[in-house]
C-alpha positions in Angstrom: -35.7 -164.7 -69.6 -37.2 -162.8 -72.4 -41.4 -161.5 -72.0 -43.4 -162.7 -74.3 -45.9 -159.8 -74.9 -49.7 -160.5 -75.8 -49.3 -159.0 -79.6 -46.1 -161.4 -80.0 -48.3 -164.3 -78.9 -51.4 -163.3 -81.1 -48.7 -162.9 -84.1 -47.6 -166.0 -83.4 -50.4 -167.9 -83.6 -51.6 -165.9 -86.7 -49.2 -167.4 -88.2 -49.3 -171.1 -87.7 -52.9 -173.2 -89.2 -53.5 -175.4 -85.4 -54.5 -178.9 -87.6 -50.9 -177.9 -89.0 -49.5 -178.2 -86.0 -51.3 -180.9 -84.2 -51.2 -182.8 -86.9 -47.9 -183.9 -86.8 -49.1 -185.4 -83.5 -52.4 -186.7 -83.8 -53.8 -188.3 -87.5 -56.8 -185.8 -88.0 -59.5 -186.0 -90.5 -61.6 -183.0 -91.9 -65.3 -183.1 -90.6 -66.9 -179.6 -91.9 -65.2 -176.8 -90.5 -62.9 -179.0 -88.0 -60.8 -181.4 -88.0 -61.4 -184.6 -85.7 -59.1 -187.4 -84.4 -58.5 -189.8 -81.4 -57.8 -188.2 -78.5 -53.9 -187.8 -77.4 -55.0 -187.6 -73.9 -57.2 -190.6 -73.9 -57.6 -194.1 -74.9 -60.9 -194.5 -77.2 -62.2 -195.9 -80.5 -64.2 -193.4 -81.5 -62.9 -189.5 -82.4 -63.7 -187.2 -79.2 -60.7 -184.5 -80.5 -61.6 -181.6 -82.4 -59.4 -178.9 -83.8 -61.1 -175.6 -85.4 -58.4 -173.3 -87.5 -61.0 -170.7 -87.7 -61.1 -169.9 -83.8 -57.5 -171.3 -83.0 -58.4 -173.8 -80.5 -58.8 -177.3 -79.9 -61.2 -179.4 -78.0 -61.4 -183.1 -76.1 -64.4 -184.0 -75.3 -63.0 -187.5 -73.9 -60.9 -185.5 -71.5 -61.9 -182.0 -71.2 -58.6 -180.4 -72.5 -58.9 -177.3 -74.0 -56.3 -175.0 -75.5 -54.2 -173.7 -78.4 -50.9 -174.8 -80.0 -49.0 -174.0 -77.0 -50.7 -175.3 -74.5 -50.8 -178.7 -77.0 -47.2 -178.8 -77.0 -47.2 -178.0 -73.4 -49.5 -181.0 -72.6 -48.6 -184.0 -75.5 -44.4 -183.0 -75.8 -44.1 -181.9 -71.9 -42.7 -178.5 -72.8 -42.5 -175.7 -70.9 -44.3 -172.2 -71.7 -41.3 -171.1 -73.1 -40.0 -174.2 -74.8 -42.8 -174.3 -76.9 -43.1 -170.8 -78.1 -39.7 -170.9 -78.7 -40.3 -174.3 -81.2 -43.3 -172.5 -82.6 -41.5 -168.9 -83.9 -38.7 -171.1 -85.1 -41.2 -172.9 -87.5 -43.0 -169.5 -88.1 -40.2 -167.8 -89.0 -40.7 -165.1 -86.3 -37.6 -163.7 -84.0 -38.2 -164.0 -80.5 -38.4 -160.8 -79.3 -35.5 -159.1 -77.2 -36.2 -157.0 -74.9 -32.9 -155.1 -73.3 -29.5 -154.8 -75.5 -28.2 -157.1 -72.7 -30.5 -159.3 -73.4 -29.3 -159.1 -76.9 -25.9 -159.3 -76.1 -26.7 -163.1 -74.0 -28.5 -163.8 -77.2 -25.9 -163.3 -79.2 -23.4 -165.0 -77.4 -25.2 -168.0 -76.5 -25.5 -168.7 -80.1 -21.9 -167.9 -80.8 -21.0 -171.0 -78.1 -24.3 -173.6 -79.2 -22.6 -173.1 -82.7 -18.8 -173.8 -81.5 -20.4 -176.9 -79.6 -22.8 -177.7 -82.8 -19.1 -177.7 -84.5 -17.0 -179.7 -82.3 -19.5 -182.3 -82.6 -19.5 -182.9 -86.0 -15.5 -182.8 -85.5 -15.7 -185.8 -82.9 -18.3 -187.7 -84.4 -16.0 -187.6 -88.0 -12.8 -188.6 -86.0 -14.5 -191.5 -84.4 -14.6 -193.6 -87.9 -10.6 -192.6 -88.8 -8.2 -194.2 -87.6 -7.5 -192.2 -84.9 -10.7 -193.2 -83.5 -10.2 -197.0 -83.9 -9.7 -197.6 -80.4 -12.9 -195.8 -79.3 -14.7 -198.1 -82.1 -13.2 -201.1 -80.5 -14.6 -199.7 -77.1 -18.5 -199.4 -78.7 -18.6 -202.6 -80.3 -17.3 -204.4 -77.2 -20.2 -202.8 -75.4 -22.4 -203.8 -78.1 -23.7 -200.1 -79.4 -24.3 -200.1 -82.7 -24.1 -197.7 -85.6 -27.5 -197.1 -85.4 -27.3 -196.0 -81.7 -23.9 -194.3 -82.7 -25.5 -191.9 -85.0 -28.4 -191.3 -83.0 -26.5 -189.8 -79.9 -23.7 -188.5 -82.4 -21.0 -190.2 -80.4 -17.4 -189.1 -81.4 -14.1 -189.2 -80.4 -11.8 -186.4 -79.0 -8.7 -187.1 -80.3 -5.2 -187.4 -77.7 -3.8 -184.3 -79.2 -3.3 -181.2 -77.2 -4.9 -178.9 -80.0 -6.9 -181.0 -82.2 -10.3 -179.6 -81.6 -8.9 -175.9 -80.9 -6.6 -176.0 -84.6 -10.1 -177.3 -86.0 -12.2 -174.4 -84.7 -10.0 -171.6 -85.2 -10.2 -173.0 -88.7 -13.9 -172.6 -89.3 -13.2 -169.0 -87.5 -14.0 -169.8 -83.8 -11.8 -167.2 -81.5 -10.4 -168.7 -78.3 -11.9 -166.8 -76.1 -15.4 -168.7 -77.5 -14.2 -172.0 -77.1 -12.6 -170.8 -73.4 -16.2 -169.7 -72.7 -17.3 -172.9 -74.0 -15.6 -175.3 -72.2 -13.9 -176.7 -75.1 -10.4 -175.6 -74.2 -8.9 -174.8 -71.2 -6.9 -171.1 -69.8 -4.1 -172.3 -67.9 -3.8 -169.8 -64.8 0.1 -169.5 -65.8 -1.0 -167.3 -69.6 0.3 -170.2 -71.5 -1.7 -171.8 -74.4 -5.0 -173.1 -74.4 -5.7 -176.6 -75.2 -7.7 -179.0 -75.8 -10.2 -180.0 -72.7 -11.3 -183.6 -74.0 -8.3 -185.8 -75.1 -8.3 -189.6 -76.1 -12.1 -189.6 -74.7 -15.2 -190.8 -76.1 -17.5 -188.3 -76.5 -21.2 -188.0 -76.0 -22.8 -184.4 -76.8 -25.3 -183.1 -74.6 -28.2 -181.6 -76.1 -31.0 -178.5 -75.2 -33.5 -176.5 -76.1 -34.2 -177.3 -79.9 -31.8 -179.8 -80.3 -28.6 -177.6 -79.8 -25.6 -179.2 -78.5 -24.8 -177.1 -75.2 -22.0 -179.2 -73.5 -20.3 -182.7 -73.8 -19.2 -185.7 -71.3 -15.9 -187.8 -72.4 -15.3 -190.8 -71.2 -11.6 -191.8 -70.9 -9.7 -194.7 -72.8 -6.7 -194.3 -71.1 -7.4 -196.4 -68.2 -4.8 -194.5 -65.6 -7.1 -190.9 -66.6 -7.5 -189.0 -63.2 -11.0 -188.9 -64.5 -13.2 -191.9 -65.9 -16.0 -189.5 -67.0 -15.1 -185.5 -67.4 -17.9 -183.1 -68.1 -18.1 -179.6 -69.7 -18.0 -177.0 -67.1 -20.8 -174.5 -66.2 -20.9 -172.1 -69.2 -23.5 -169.6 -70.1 -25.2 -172.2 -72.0 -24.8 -175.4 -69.4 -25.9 -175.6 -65.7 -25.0 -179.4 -65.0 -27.8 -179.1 -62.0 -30.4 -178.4 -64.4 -30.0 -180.5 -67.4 -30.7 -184.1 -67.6 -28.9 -186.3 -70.5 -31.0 -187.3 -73.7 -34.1 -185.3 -72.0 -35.4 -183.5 -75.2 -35.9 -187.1 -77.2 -36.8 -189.2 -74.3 -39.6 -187.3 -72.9 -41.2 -187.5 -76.9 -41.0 -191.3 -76.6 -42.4 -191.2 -73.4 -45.4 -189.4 -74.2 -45.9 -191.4 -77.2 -45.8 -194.5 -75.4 -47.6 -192.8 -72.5 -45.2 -194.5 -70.2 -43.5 -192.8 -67.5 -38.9 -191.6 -68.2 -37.0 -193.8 -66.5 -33.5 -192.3 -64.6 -30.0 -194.0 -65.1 -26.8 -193.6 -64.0 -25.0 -192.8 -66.8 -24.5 -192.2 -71.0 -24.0 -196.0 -71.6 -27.4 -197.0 -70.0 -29.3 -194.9 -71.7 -27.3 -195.9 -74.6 -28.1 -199.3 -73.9 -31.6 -199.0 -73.1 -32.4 -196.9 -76.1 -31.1 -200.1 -78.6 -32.9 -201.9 -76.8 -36.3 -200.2 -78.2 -36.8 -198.3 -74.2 -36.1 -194.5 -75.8 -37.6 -192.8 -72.5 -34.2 -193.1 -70.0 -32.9 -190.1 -69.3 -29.3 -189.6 -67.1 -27.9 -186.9 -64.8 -24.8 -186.0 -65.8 -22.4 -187.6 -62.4 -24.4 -185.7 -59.6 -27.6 -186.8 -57.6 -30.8 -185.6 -58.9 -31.4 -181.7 -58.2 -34.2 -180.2 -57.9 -34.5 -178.4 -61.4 -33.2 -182.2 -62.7 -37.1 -183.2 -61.0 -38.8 -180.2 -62.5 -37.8 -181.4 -65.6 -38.4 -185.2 -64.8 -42.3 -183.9 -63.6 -42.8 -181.7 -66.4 -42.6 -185.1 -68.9 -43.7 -187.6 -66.2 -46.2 -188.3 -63.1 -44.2 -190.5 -61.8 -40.5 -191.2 -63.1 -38.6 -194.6 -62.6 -35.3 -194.5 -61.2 -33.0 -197.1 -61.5 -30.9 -198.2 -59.2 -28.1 -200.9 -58.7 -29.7 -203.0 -55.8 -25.9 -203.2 -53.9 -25.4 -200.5 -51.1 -23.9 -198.0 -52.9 -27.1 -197.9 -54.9 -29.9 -198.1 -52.4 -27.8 -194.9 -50.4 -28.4 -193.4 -53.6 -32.4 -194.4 -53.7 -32.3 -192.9 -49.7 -30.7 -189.5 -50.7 -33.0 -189.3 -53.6 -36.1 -189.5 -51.6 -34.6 -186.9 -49.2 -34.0 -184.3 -52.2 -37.2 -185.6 -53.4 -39.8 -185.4 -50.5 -40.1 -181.7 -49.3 -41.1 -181.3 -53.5 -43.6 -184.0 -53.6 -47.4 -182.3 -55.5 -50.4 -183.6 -56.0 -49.9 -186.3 -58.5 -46.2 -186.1 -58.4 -43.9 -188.2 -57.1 -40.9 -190.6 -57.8 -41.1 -194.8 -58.0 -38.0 -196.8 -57.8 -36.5 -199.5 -59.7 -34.0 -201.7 -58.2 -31.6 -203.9 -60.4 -30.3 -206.9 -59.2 -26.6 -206.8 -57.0 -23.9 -205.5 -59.0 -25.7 -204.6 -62.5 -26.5 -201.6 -64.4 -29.1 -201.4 -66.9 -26.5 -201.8 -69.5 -25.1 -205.0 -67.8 -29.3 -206.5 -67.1 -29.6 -206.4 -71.3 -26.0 -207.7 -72.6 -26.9 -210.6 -70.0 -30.5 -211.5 -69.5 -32.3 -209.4 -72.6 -35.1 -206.9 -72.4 -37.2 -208.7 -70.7 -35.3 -208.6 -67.6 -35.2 -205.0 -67.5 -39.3 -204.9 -68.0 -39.5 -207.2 -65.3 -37.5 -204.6 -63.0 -39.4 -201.9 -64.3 -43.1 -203.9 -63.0 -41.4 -204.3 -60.0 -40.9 -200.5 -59.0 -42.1 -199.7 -55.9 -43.7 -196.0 -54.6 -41.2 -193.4 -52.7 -43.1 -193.7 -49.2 -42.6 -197.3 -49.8 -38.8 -196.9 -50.1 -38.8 -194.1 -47.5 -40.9 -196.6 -44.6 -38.5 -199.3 -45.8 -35.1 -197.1 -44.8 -36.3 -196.1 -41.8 -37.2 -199.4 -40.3 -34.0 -201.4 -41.4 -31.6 -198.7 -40.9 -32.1 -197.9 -36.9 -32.7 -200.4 -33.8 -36.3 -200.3 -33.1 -36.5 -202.7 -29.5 -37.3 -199.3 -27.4 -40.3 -197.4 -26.4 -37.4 -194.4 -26.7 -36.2 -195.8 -30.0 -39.7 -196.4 -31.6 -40.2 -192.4 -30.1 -37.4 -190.8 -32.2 -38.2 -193.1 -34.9 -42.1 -191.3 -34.5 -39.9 -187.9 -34.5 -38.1 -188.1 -37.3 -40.9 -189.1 -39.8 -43.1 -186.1 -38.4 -40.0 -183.6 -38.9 -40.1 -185.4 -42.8 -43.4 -185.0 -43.3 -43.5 -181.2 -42.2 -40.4 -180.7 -44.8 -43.3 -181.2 -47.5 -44.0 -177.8 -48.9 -47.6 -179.3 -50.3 -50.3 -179.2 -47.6 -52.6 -182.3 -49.4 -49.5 -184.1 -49.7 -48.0 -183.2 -46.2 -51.5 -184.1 -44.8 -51.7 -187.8 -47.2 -47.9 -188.7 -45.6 -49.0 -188.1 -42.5 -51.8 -190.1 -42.5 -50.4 -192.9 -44.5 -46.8 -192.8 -41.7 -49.0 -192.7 -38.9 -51.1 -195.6 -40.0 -47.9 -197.4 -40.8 -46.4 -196.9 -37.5 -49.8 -198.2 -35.7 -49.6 -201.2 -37.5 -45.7 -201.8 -37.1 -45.8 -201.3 -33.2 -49.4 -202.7 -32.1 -48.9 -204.1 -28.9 -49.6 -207.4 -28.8 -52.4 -208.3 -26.5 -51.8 -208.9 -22.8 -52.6 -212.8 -22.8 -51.1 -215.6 -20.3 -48.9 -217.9 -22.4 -48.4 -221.5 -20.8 -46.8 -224.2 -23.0 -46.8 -222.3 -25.8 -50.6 -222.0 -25.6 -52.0 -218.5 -24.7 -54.7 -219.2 -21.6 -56.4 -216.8 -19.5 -58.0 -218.1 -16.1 -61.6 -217.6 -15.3 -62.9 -219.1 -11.6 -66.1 -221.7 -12.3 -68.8 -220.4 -10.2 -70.5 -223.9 -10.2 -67.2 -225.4 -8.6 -66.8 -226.0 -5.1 -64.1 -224.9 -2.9 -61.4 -227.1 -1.7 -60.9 -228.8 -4.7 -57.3 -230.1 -5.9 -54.9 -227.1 -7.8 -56.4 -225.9 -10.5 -60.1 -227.7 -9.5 -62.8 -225.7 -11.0 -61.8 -223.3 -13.5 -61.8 -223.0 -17.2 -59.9 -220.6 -19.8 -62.2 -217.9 -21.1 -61.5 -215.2 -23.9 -62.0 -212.1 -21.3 -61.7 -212.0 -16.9 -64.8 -211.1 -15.7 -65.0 -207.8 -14.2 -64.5 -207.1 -10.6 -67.2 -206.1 -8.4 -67.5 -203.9 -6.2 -65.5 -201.3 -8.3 -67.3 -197.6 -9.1 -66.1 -194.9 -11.4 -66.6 -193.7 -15.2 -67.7 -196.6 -18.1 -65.0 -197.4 -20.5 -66.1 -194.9 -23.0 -66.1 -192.2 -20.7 -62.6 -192.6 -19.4 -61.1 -192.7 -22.6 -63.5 -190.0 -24.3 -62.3 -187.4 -21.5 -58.3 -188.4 -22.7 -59.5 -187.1 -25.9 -61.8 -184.1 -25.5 -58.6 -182.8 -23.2 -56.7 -183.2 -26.8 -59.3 -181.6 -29.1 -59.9 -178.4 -26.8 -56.1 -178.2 -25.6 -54.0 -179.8 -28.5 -50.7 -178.1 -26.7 -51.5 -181.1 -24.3 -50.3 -183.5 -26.7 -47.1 -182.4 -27.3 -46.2 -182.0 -23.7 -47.6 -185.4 -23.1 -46.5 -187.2 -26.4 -46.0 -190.4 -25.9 -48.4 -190.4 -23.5 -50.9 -190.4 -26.8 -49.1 -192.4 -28.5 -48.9 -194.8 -26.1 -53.3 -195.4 -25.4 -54.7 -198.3 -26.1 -58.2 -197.6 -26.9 -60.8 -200.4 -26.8 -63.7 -198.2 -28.1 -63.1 -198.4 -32.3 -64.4 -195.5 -32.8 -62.6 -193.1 -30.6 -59.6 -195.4 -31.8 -60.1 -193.8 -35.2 -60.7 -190.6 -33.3 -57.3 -190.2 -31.8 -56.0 -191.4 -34.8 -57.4 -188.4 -37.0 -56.2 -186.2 -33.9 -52.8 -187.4 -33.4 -52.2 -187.2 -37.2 -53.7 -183.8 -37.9 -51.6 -182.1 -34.7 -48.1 -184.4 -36.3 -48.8 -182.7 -39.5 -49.5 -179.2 -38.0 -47.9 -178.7 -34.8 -49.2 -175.1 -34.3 -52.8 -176.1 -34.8 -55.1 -174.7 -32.5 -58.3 -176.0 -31.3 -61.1 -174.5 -33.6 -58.8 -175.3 -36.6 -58.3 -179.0 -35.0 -62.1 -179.5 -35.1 -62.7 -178.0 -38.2 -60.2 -180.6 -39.5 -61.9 -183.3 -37.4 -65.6 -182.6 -38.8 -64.2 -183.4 -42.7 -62.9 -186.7 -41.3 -64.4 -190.1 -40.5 -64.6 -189.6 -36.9 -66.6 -186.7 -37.3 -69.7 -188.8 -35.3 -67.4 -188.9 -32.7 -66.3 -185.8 -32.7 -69.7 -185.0 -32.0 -70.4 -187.6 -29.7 -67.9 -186.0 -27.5 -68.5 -182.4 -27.6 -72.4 -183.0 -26.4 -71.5 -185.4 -23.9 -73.4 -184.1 -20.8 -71.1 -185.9 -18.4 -67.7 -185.4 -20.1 -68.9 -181.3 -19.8 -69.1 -181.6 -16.1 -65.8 -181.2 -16.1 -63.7 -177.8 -15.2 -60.2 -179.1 -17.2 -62.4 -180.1 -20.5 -63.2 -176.8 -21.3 -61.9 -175.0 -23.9 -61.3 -171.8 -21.7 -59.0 -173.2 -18.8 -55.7 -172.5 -18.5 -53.5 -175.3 -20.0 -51.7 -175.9 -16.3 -55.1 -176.9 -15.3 -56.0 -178.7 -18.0 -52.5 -181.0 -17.4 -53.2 -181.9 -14.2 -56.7 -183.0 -14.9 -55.2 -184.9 -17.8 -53.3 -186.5 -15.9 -55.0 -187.7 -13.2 -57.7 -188.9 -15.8 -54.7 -190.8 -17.5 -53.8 -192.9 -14.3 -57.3 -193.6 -13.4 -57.8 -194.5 -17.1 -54.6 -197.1 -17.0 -55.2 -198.2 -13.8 -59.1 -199.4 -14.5 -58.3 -200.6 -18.3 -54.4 -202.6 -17.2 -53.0 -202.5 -13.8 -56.4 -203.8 -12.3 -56.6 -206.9 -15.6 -52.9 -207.5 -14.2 -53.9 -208.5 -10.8 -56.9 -210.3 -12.1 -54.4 -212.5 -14.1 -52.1 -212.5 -11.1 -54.8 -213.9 -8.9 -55.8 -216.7 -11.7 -52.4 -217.6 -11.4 -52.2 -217.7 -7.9 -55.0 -220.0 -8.1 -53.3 -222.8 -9.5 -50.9 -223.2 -6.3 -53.7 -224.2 -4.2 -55.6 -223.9 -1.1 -53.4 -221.0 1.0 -53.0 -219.3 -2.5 -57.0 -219.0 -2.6 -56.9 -216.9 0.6 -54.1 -215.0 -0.1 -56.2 -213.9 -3.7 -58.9 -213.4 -1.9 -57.3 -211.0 0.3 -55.6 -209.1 -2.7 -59.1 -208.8 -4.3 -60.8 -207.3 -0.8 -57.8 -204.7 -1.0 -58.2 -203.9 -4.4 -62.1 -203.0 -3.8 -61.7 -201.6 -0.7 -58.9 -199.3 -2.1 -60.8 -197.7 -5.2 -63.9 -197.0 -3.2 -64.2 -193.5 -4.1 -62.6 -193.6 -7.1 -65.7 -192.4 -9.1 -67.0 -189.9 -12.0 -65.5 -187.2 -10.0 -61.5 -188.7 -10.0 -61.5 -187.0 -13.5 -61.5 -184.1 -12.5 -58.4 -183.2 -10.6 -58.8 -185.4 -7.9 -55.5 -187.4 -6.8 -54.8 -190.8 -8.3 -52.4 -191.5 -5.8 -54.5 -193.8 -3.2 -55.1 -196.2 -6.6 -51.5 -196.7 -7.3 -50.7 -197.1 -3.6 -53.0 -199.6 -3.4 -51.6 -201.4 -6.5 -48.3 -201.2 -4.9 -49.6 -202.8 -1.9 -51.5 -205.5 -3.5 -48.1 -206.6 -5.6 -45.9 -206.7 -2.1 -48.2 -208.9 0.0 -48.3 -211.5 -3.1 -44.3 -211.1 -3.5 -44.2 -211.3 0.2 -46.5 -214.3 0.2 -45.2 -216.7 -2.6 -41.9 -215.3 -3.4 -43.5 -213.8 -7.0 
């Protein structure tokens, strides 16, 4: 692509007024030296926009925009840096500047084939109103396009000769070997004649930079045509990847209704959508979106619409969209989606329900991670812990695909967040008769009462006594300090992590920030980990934990042991942590239910509770720090054979 040099640029300018300029764009009235209007950035009443012809600049004082003519025809029309120095040099009279005699050579030639295109669209667009063209007619008023929608996308007619557009072009002095290179005819491999490439097709020109006709798409009357819809081929002038159909006009509309461009399928909706008064839908031309097709979409829009047919075929094309999408997402850009109901196109929605239809589709759009959450929930078997893992997996290897870090690190928290919600375990209650009840012994009862004599549901079991070790917040702040000082830990113990049920809300939040920040980053080390951590609202926490006196007692918590250690401390901290916080509330709520049978069943609880205190003697501060679990789960073990043993459970 040609270099624009700083003295082209300066000539450039020189030679354009700005209020000239901007003016066809924003209604500007002289106020002293400047010129002043509402802003085009903004909504407001009263004039924040100036524009001063003396020092070539304009100002918004409403938004803060600041620039020259190109960078206003970058910002209002959505052009790129070269787009709109190329429309500015055209209306200043000033060549663009070549740089190489290849480069003039290219130059050349690409004018050469946008003029045989320019040509051949006048040719169609004239054959579509003789009577050749009557059958295409009959087509476009069946489908309700008008002449006003004719002539505004120059629709034609390639007649069913084989050299109807060739004998025309050759005519106006054309060579062959231009319309070969212009996709217009076609080279048979065998040396024979060229001929025509578009025959008994409705044609639809598709337009570039400046309003040149680069290519064309021709859609077939002939029912029994191999092809419904045949496109140009690549040419020096059209890469099908990078071009989107009715682009240059619908991104105007768009940013004069300051509305985002809607995607379609094809020519006809956009067509349709266009008469009906929506001028911003664009169309790629028979391929999914690419990713120069969303450069383009971003460069006019935030956050395009697309539209899509609400059958199967056209939410697979919603899914593949946010795949091509997702590892491009920025700051501010992104893609929402439109779904029409089963079976319609755009087209289809406003020959049978109107416009308003299709604006009702359009307020219903939803966000991509929307769409993305939805796909990956209803398209896999979730009943697992191993299912619900990969499911984990493969939204953390989606997120990382996402070459933005804020936008990486905003998906990752919003997934993560998700995922808590969708899989929260439910909590561990007793359900009897479709009530949920938990048993709690009545001190004040006596003994020897009937089954079931002397208790009464409560929300919690009272804690057992007898039983030493670490509080609550202890035992689950050392599962997280071994995180933050050794985050390798959590990926050899993933679902492990996962997996805790935190009671304390604020170290819930904690391991929440942790897990997300290590999902997002997998190589993060520690100091980086806490960094992240400090800008977060756990950083209190964070804190909390890294001054604890007691949690420091500990060899495996510190940030200079070898990770072997540190796993086996984590782990033996991890089965004192579920044994104290579930196993021992499951033979509380065993006992309770052991209860109800009666008098032998109170001794045999009793028993079970003597062997569960007598079993975790020991099991203090010090268990967290490398000492064996083991004698806690034997005892569990023990305890859950002598009730099986004893009432067949």
């Amino acid at each position: 692509m040609v270099r624009f040099t700083p003295d082209f640029l300066d000539e450039l300018k020189a030679r354009l007024r700005p209020s000239d300029v901007i003016g066809r764009y924003v209604k500007l009235k002289k106020q002293g030296n400047e010129w002043a209007g509402l802003s085009p950035f903004s909504q407001e009443k009263s004039p924040s926009f100036f524009v001063n012809d003396q020092k070539g600049f304009y100002h918004c004082f409403s938004s803060g925009k600041h620039g020259d003519v190109i960078s206003f025809l970058q910002e209002t029309q959505r052009l790129s840096f070269y787009e709109a120095v190329e429309q500015l040099a055209e209306e200043a009279g000033l060549p663009l500047p070549v740089e190489t005699p290849v480069e003039a050579a290219r130059a050349e030639k690409a004018k050469g084939l946008a003029e045989a295109c320019g040509a051949a669209a006048k040719f169609y667009a004239s054959m579509l109103h003789r009577s050749d063209g009557r059958g295409a007619m009959e087509y476009l008023r069946g489908r309700g396009v008008t002449d006003e929608q004719i002539n505004q996308f120059q629709i034609g007619y390639g007649p069913s000769g084989r050299n109807a557009v060739k004998d025309y072009l050759i005519n106006q002095g054309f060579t062959d070997e231009i319309l070969i290179e212009a996709g217009l005819v076609i080279k048979p491999d065998d040396g024979s004649a060229s001929f025509d490439r578009f025959r008994n097709r409705i044609m639809f020109p598709i337009f570039g930079a400046r309003d040149r006709v680069i290519a064309f798409g021709g859609r077939a009357l002939d029912p029994n045509a191999r092809a419904k819809y045949l496109n140009s081929p690549e040419t020096p002038l059209f890469h099908k990847g990078s071009v989107l159909y009715n682009f240059t006009s619908a991104r105007m509309a768009a940013a004069e209704d300051k509305a985002p461009l809607m995607v379609c399928e094809g020519y006809m909706d956009v067509i349709a959508l266009w008469g009906a008064g929506i001028k911003r839908a664009v169309a790629p031309l028979g391929t999914a979106l690419t990713e120069d097709q969303l450069a383009l979409l971003w460069r006019a829009s935030d956050e395009p619409v697309l539209c899509f047919d609400g059958d199967k075929a056209g939410i697979g094309a919603a899914y593949r969209s946010v795949d091509r999408a997702m590892p491009l997402l920025k700051p501010g850009k992104s893609l929402s989606f439109a779904f029409l109901p089963h079976g319609q196109d755009p087209d289809d929605l406003l020959r049978s329900e109107g416009v308003s239809a299709m604006n009702d589709v359009l307020e219903t759009s939803r966000p991509l991670v929307d769409v993305l959450w939805e796909r990956e929930i209803t398209t896999r078997s979730l009943e697992t812990p191993e299912r619900r893992a990969a499911l984990r997996s493969h939204l953390r290897d989606l997120v990382k695909a996402i070459t933005d870090k804020d936008v990486r690190n905003a998906y990752g928290e919003e997934l993560s967040q998700r995922l808590s919600a969708q899989f929260k375990p439910p909590p561990r209650e007793r359900y009897d008769h479709g009530e949920r009840k938990q048993w709690k012994p009545n001190p004040q009862a006596k003994r020897g009462g009937k089954p079931g004599q002397g208790f009464r549901f409560a929300a919690e079991p009272r804690p057992t006594p007898g039983l030493k070790g670490p509080s609550q917040w202890v035992r689950e702040a050392t599962l997280l300090l071994a995180a933050i000082n050794h985050p390798a830990i959590v990926e050899r113990h993933e679902n492990a992590f996962f997996g805790l049920d935190l009671v304390d809300s604020d170290l819930k939040l904690l391991l929440a920030e942790v897990l997300t920040a290590i999902s997002i980053d997998p190589a993060l080390d520690s100091g980086g980990l806490k960094s992240h951590l400090s800008q977060t609202g756990a950083a209190r926490s964070l804190e909390r934990i890294l001054n604890d006196s007691q949690l420091s007692k500990h060899k495996f918590l510190r940030p200079d042991t070898e990770i072997d250690e540190v796993e086996q401390g984590f782990m033996n901290a991890l089965a004192h942590h579920l044994f104290e916080s579930t196993h021992k509330q499951e033979v509380a709520r065993s006992a309770s239910q052991i209860f109800t049978d009666g008098d032998d069943a109170w001794k045999a609880a009793t028993a079970a509770r003597e062997e569960l205190i007598n079993s975790s003697k020991g099991a203090g501060d010090d268990s967290t720090d490398g000492g064996s679990s083991g004698g806690l789960v034997d005892a569990l073990e023990r305890m859950k054979q002598t009730v099986e043993k004893k009432f067949g459970r």
